[in-house]
C-alpha positions as CSV (number, residue, x, y, z in Angstrom):
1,X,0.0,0.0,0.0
2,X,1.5,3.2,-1.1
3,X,1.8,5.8,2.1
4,X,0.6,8.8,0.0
5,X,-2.7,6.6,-1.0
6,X,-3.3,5.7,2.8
7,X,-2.8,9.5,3.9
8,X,-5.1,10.4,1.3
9,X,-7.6,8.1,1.8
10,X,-7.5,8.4,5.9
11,X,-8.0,12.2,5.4
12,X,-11.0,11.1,3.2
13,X,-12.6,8.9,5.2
14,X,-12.4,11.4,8.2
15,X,-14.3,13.7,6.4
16,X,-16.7,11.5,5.3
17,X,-17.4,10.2,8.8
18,X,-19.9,11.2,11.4
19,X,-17.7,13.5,12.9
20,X,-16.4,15.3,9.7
21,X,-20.0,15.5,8.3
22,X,-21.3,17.0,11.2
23,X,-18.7,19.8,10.5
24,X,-19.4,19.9,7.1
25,X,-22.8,20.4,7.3
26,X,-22.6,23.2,10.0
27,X,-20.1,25.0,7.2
28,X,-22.7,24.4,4.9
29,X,-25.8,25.6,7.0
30,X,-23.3,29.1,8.4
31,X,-21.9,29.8,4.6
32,X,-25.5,30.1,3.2
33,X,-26.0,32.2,6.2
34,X,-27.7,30.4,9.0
35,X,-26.8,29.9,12.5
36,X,-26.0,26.9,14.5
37,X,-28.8,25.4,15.6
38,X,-31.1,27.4,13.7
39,X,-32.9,27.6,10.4
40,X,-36.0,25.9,8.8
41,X,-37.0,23.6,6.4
42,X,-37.0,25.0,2.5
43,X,-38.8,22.8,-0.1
44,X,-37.5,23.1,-3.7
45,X,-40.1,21.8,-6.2
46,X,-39.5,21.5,-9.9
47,X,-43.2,21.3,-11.3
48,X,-42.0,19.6,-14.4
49,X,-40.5,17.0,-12.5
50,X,-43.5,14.1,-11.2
51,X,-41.4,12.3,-8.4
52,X,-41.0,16.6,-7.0
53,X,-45.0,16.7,-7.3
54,X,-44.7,13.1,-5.1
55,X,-42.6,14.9,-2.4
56,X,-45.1,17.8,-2.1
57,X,-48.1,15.2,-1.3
58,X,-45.8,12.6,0.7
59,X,-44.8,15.8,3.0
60,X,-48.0,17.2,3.2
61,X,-49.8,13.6,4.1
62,X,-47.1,13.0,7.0
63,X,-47.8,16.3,8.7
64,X,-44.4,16.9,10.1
65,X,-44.2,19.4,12.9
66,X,-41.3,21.5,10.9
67,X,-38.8,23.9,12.5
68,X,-39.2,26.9,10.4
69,X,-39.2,29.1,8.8
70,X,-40.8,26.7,6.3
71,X,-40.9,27.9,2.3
72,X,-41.2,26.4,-1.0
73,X,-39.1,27.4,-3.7
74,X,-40.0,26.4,-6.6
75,X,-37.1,25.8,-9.5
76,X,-36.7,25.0,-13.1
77,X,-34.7,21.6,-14.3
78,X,-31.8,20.5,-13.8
79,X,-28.7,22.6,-16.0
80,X,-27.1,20.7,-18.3
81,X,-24.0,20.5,-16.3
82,X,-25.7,18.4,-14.1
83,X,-28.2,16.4,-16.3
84,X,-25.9,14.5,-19.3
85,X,-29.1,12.5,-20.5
86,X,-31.8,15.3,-19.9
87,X,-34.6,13.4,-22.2
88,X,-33.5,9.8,-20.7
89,X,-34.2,11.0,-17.1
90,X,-37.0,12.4,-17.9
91,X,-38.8,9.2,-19.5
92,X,-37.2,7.3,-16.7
93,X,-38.6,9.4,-13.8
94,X,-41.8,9.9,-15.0
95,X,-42.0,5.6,-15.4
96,X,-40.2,5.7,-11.5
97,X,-43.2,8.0,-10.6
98,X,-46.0,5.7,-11.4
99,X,-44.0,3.1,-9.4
100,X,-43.5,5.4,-6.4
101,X,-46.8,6.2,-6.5
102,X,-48.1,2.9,-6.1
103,X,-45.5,1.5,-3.2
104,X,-46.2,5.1,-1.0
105,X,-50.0,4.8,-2.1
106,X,-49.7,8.5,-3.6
107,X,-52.1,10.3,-6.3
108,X,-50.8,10.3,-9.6
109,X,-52.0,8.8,-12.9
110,X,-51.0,5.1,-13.9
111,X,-50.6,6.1,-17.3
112,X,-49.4,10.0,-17.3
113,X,-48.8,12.3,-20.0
114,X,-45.7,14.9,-19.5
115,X,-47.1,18.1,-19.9
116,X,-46.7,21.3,-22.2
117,X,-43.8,23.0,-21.9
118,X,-45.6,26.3,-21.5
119,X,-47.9,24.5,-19.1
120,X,-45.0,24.4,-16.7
121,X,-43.8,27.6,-17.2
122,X,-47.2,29.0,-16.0
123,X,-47.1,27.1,-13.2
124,X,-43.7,27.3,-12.1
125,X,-44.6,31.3,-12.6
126,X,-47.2,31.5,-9.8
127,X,-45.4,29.2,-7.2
128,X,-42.3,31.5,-7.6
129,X,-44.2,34.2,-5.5
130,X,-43.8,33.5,-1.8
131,X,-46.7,32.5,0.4
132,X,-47.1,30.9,3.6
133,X,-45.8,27.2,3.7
134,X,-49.2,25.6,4.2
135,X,-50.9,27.9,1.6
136,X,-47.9,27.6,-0.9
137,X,-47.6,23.8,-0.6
138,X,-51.5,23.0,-0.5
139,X,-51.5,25.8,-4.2
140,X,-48.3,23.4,-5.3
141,X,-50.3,20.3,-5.0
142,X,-53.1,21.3,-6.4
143,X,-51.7,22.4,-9.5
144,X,-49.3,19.5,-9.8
145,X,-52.6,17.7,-9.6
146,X,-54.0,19.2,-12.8
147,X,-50.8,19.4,-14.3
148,X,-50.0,15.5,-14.2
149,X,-53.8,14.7,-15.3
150,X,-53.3,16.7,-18.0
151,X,-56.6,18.7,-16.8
152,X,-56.7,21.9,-18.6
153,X,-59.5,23.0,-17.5
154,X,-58.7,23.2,-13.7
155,X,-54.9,23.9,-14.4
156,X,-56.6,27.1,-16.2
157,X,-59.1,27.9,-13.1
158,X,-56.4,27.3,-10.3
159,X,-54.3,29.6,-12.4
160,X,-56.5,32.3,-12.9
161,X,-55.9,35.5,-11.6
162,X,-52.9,34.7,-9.8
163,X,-49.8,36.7,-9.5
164,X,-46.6,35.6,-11.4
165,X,-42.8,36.1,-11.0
166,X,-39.9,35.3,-13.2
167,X,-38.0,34.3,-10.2
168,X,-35.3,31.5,-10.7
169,X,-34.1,30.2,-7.5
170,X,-31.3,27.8,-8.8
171,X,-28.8,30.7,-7.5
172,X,-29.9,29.2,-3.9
173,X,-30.2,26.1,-4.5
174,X,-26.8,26.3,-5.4
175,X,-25.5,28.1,-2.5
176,X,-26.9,26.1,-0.7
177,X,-24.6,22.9,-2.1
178,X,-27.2,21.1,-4.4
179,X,-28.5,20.9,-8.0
180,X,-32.2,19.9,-9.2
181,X,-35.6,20.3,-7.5
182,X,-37.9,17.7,-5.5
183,X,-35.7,17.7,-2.1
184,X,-35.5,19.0,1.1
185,X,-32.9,21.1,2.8
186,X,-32.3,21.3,6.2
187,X,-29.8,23.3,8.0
188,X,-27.0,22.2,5.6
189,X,-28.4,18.8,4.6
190,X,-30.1,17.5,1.7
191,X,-33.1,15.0,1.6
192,X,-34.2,15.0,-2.7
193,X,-36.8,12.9,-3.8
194,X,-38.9,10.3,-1.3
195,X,-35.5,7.9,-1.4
196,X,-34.4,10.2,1.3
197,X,-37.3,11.2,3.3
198,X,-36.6,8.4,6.2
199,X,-33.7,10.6,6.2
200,X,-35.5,13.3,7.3
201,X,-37.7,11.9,9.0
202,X,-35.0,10.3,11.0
203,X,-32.8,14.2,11.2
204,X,-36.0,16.0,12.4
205,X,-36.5,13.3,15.6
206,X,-32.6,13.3,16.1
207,X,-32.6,9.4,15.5
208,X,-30.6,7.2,13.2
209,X,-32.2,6.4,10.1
210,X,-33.8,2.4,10.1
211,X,-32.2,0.2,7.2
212,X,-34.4,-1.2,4.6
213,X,-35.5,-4.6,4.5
214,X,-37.2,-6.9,2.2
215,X,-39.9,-9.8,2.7
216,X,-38.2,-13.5,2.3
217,X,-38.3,-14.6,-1.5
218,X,-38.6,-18.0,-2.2
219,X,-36.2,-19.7,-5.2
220,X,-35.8,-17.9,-8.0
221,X,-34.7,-18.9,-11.8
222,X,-34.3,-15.2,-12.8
223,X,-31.2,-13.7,-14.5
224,X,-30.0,-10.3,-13.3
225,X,-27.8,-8.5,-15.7
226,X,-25.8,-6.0,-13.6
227,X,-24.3,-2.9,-15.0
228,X,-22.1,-1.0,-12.4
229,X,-19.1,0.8,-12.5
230,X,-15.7,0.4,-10.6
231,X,-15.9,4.2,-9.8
232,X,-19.3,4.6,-8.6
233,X,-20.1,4.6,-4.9
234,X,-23.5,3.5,-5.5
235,X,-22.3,0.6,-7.6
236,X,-20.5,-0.3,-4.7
237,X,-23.0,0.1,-2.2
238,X,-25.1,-2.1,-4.4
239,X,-23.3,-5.0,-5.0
240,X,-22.9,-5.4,-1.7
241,X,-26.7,-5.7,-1.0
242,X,-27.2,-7.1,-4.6
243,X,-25.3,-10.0,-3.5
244,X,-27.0,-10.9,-0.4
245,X,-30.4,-10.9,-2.5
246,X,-28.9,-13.1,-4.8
247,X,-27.5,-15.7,-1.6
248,X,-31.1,-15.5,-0.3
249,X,-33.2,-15.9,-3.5
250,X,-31.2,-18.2,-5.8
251,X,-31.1,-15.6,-8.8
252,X,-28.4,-15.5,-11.2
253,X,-26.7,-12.2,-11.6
254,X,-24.3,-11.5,-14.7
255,X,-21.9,-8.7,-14.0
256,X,-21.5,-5.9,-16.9
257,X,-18.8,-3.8,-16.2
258,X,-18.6,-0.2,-17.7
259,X,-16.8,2.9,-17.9
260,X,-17.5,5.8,-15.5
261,X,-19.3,8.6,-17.1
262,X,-16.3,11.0,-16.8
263,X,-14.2,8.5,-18.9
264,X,-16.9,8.6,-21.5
265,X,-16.8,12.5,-22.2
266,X,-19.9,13.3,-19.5
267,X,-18.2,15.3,-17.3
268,X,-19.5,15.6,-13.7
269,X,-19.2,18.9,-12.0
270,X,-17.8,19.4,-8.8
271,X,-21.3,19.9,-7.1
272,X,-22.5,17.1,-8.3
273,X,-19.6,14.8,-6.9
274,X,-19.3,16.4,-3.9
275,X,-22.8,15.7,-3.0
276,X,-23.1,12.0,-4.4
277,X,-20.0,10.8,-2.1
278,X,-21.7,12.4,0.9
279,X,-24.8,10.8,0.2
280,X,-23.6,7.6,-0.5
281,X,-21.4,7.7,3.2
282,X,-24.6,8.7,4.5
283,X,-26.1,5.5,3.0
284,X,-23.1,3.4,3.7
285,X,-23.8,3.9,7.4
286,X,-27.7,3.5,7.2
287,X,-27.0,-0.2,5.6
288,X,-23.9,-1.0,7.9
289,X,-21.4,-1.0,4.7
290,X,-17.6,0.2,5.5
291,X,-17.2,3.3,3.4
292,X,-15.0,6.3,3.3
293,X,-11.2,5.9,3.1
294,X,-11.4,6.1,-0.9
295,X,-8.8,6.1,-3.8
296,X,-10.1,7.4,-6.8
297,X,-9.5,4.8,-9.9
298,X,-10.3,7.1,-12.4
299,X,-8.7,6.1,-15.9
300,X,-5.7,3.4,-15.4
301,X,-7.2,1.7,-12.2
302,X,-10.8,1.8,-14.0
303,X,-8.6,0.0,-16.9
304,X,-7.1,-2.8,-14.8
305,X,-10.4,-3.7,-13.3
306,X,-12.1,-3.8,-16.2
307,X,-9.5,-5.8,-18.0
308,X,-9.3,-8.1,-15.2
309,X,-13.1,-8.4,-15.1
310,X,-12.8,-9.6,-18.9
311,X,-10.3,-12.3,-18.0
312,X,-12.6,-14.0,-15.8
313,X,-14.9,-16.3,-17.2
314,X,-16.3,-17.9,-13.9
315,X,-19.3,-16.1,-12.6
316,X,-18.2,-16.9,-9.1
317,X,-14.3,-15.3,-10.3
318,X,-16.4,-12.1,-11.6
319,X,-18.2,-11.9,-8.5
320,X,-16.1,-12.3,-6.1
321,X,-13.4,-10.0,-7.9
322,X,-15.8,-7.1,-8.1
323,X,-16.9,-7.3,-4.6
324,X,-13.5,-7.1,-3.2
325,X,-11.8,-4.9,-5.6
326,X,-14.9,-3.0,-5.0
327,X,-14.8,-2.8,-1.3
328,X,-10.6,-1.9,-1.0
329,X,-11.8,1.5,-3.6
330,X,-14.2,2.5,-1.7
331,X,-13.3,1.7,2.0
332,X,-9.8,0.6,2.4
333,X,-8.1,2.9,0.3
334,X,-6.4,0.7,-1.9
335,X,-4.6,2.4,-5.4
336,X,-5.6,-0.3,-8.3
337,X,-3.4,1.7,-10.3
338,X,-0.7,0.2,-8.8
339,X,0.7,-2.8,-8.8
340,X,1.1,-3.8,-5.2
341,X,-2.6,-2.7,-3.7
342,X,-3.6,-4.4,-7.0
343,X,-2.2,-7.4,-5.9
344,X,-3.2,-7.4,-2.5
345,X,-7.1,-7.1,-3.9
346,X,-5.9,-10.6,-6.2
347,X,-4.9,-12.3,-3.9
348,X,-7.6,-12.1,-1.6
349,X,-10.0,-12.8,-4.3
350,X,-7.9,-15.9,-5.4
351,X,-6.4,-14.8,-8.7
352,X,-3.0,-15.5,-9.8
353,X,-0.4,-12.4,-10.7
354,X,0.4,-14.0,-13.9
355,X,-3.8,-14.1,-15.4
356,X,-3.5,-10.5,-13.8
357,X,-0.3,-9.9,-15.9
358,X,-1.9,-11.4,-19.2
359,X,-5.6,-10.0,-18.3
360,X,-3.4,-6.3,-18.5
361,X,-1.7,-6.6,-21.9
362,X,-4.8,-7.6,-23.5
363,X,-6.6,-4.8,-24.7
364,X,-10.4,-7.2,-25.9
365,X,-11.9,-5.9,-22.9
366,X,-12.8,-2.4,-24.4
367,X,-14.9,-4.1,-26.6
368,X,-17.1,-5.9,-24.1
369,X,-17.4,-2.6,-22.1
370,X,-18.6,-0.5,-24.9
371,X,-21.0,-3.4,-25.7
372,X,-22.2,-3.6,-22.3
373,X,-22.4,0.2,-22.6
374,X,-24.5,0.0,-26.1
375,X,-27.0,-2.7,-24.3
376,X,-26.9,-0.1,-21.0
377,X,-28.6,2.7,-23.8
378,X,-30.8,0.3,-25.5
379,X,-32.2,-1.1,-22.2
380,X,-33.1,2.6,-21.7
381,X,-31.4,4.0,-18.7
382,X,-27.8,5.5,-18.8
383,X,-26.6,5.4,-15.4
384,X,-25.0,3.2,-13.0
385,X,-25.8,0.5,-11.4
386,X,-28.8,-0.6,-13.2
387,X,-30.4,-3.8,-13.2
388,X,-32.6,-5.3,-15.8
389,X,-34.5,-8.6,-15.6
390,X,-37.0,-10.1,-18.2
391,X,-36.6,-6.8,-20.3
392,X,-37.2,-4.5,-17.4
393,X,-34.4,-1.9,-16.2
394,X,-34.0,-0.6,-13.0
395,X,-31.9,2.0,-12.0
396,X,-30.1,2.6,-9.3
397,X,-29.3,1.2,-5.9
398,X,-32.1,2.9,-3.9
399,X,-34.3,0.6,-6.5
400,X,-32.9,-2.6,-4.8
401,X,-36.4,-3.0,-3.3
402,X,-38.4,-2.8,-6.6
403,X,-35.5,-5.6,-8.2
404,X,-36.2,-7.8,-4.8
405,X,-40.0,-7.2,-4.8
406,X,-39.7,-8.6,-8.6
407,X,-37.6,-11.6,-7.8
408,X,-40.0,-12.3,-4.8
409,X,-43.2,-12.0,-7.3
410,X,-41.9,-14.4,-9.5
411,X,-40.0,-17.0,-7.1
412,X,-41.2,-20.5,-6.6
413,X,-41.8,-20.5,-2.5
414,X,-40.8,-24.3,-1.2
C-alpha cells in the first residue's frame, strides 16, 4: 500500500465520517448564512418534475411538525452541467413516478402524460411568489394535480388570476450545495426525492435512520444483468446488498462492467460529486457498509479492473473479484493503479499475478465494455448500477427493493 494513497484516503474517510460530516454540514448551513442550531425547512419543487410533485403530497400527508421558517421554492430543471441525459431521465422518472406512487399509495395517474412546456412555465410562474408554507404547498399540489392529469380546465381555473414572478431560484439552490428540485434542505443537509425522506424523517427526531428490508423470496430462476461501475459509490453500495439478495433468493446475476461517465466525455461537476459521495457515506452507514477511506480509480485503475473483469470467465471469479476490488476502492483505500494494492485485492480474491499480468496486456476488454455500454442505452437507462430482468431496467441502488419485490413476485416458495 502506497503511504501517499493511505494518507489520502485516511484524510477522506475522516471527512466522510460522522464526525467530519457533522462539521461539514454546519459550514454548509453558516456559509449560506444560517446559524447553529437554527434555520428551517425550505422545499424546492420542480413542477415539471412528477417524483418533486410526489414529495409535495408525501410531505404534506405526514404532517411533520417542521422547524421553520418553512418555504417552497419552486425551481426549473436540472442545468445541463448536471443532467448528461436530460430526455433519458426524464422518460425514466416519470415511469419511476408511477411506481413510487403505487408503493407510497400516492395520487398520480398510472398512465401519465408529461405536460406542455408552456404549461410548466405558467405554473412554475405562480409558485415563484412567496406565500405561507401551508398555503404555498396545498397551491403546489393542487396544480401539480392538474398538471400530471393533464386537466386543462382546472390547471386554467387554479391559475387564474394569480400573481406571477420570473424568479429563478437555482442561485440558492446552489448556495446552498445542491442541484435539481424535488428535495428537502435542512440546516445544511439535503433530503431529494422520497429515497431520502426516512432521512429526514430520521434528522427531524434526532434518531438514526432504520435500514431497509425486504420480505423472504422464495427460489428464484431469474437472470439479473448487472451494469455498475468500478468508480461509482452507489455501484459499490449495491453490489454489496445485490449479493445478499442473490444468496437468499437463488437468482443469477451477470456482471457488466462499464466505464464511469467521466471516462466517456460526460463530465461531472464538482457539485454534483461532492454531494453524491456524501450521500452515498450517509447511506453506507444506514445499511452498515464500511465506506470512506477512498482512492479514486479514475482512468488506469478503471482499466485494470475492467480488464481483469474480462479475464474472468467464472461467474463466481467475476463476482467475487468485483466485490473485493470493490470494497478496498471504496473503503480501504487501496490504489488499483498500482501494482502492489492491486495485488493485495488478487490475492484475496484468489487470482493469480500471472492471469493479472496477461488480463493487463490484452486490450479485448474495451470491446465488451462498450457493448455492455450500447445494451446499457438500449435497455433505456444511462446510469450506474442498473439492473434489468425479463426486459425490465431498473436504476439505481435505492431501487434494490423494486428488483427484490420482482424476484419475490416471481419466485417459486418451497
Amino acid at each position: 500500500m502506497s503511504v501517499k494513497s493511505q494518507l489520502r484516503g485516511h484524510a477522506i474517510g475522516a471527512f466522510l465520517g460522522p464526525t467530519g460530516q457533522r462539521i461539514s454540514r454546519l459550514l454548509r448551513h453558516i456559509r449560506a448564512g444560517g446559524l447553529p442550531g437554527r434555520g428551517g425547512v425550505e422545499v424546492y419543487h420542480d413542477p415539471s418534475d412528477p417524483i418533486s410533485h410526489l414529495l409535495l403530497h408525501h410531505l404534506a400527508r405526514k404532517n411533520l411538525d417542521l422547524p421553520g421558517p418553512v418555504a417552497l421554492f419552486a425551481v426549473p430543471p436540472p442545468a445541463e452541467d448536471v443532467d448528461p441525459a436530460p430526455a433519458d431521465r426524464r422518460a425514466y422518472r416519470l415511469a419511476d413516478a408511477v411506481r413510487l406512487a403505487r408503493l407510497h399509495h400516492l395520487p398520480f395517474p398510472e398512465s401519465p402524460v408529461r405536460p406542455r412546456a408552456e404549461d410548466v412555465r405558467r405554473v412554475r410562474a405562480v409558485l415563484s411568489i412567496a406565500r405561507p408554507f401551508p398555503e404555498h404547498l396545498d397551491l403546489a399540489r393542487r396544480l401539480g394535480d392538474a398538471l400530471w392529469s393533464a386537466d386543462t380546465t382546472a390547471l386554467t381555473d387554479r391559475l387564474q388570476g394569480l400573481p406571477t414572478s420570473d424568479t429563478d431560484h437555482t442561485a440558492r439552490m446552489r448556495v446552498h450545495g445542491f442541484y435539481a428540485g424535488g428535495a428537502l434542505y435542512f440546516r445544511g443537509e439535503w433530503f431529494p426525492d422520497l429515497d431520502r425522506f426516512p432521512h429526514f424523517e430520521a434528522d427531524l427526531a434526532g434518531l438514526p435512520v432504520p435500514p431497509l428490508t425486504w420480505p423472504e423470496a422464495g427460489v428464484s430462476t431469474a437472470t439479473v444483468d448487472v451494469y455498475f461501475s468500478f468508480r461509482s459509490p452507489y455501484s459499490y453500495l449495491a453490489l454489496e446488498r445485490l449479493f445478499a439478495i442473490a444468496d437468499r433468493t437463488g437468482a443469477t446475476l451477470r456482471l457488466r462492467p462499464v466505464l464511469p461517465m467521466v471516462m466517456r466525455s460526460l463530465a461531472v461537476p464538482r457539485i454534483k460529486r461532492l454531494y453524491l459521495v456524501q450521500d452515498a457515506a450517509r447511506e453506507a452507514r444506514r445499511h452498515g457498509i464500511p465506506f470512506g477511506r477512498i482512492a479514486d480509480p479514475l482512468g488506469v485503475g478503471v482499466e485494470r479492473c475492467l480488464a481483469i473483469m474480462h479475464a474472468l470467465t467464472h461467474p463466481t471469479a467475476r463476482r467475487t473479484f468485483a466485490r473485493i476490488a470493490t470494497r478496498g476502492i471504496w473503503s480501504e483505500a487501496l490504489d488499483v493503479a498500482t501494482d502492489p494494492d492491486l495485488r493485495i485485492i488478487c490475492d484475496r480474491a484468489n487470482i493469480s499475478w500471472s492471469v493479472v499480468q496477461d488480463a493487463l496486456v490484452d486490450a479485448s476488454w474495451r470491446q465488451a465494455a462498450d457493448r455492455y455500454q450500447a445494451d446499457l442505452r438500449a435497455a433505456g437507462v444511462w446510469g450506474v448500477p442498473s439492473f434489468v430482468i425479463d426486459d425490465h431496467a431498473i436504476w439505481g441502488q435505492d431501487r434494490l427493493d423494486v428488483l427484490a419485490e420482482h424476484l419475490t413476485a416471481t419466485a417459486r416458495v418451497q
